[in-house]
N, C-alpha and C positions, 0 to 999 in steps of 0.2 A: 443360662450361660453354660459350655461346656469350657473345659479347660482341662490341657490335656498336657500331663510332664514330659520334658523331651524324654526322659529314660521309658515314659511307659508308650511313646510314641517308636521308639527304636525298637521298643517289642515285638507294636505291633505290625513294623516294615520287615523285621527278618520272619516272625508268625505267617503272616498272609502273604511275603513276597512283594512288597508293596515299594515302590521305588516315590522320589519326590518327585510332588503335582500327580499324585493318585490320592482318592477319597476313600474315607472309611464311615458310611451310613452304623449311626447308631441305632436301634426301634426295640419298640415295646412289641413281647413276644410272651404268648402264654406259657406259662410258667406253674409251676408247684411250688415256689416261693415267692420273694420279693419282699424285697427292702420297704418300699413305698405304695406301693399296690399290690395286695396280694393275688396270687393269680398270673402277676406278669412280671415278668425278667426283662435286662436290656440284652440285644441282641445285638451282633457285629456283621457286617459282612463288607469288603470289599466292593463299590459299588460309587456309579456320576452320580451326582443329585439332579433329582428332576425338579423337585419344587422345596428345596431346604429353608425351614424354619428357622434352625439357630444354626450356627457354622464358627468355627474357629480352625486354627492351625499351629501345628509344632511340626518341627522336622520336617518343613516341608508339604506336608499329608496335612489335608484337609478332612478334620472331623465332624460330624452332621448331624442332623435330624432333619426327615421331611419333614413339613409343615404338618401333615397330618397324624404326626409322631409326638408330636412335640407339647401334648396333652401329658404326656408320661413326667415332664420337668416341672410340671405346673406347680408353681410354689417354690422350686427346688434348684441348686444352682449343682452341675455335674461335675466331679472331680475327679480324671481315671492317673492312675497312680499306677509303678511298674514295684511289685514286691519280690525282690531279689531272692529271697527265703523259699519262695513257691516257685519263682522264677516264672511268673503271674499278672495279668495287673487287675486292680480293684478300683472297685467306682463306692466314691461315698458323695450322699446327696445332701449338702446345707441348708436349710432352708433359706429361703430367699430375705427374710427377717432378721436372719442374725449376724450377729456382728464377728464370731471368732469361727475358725475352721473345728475347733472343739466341737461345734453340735454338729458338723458332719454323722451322720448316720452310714454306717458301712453294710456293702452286700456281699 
């Protein structure tokens, strides 16, 4: 599951330019860190889905994974957040198991 708050979704419509009924593909991208895999980061880009695994929406904007991306949440439920402080947004991943947003794990 992704899930995405309107404030961190109006982030990322003035960031990328991105008007409503435009997509924003999430993916696993080699990385020097990571939250959940080390190795690999999530990755944003502007972008139709071709063959989308998980899909939600705020604001209009349809958030994503290709199906062959979607390896990267296994277990794990997506949560991207807009931090006013950094003026940022952050993904923290729950496991799929648990019951409270507490075990969110932050990247």
């Amino acid at each position: 599951m992704i899930e995405v708050t309107s404030d961190a979704a109006r982030w990322f419509k003035q960031e990328l330019g991105l008007k409503s009924g435009q997509s924003v593909r999430l993916f696993a991208r080699y990385s020097a860190g990571g939250a959940i895999h080390p190795g690999f980061s999530l990755g944003i880009q502007a972008d139709e889905p071709i063959s989308p695994g998980i899909s939600s929406e705020a604001e209009g904007i349809t958030f994503y994974m290709e199906d062959h991306d979607k390896w990267y949440l296994d277990g794990y439920n997506l949560k991207v957040t807009y931090n006013a402080g950094e003026d940022d947004i952050e993904y923290a991943y729950l496991p799929e198991s648990a019951a409270s947003d507490e075990a969110y794990q932050s990247q």
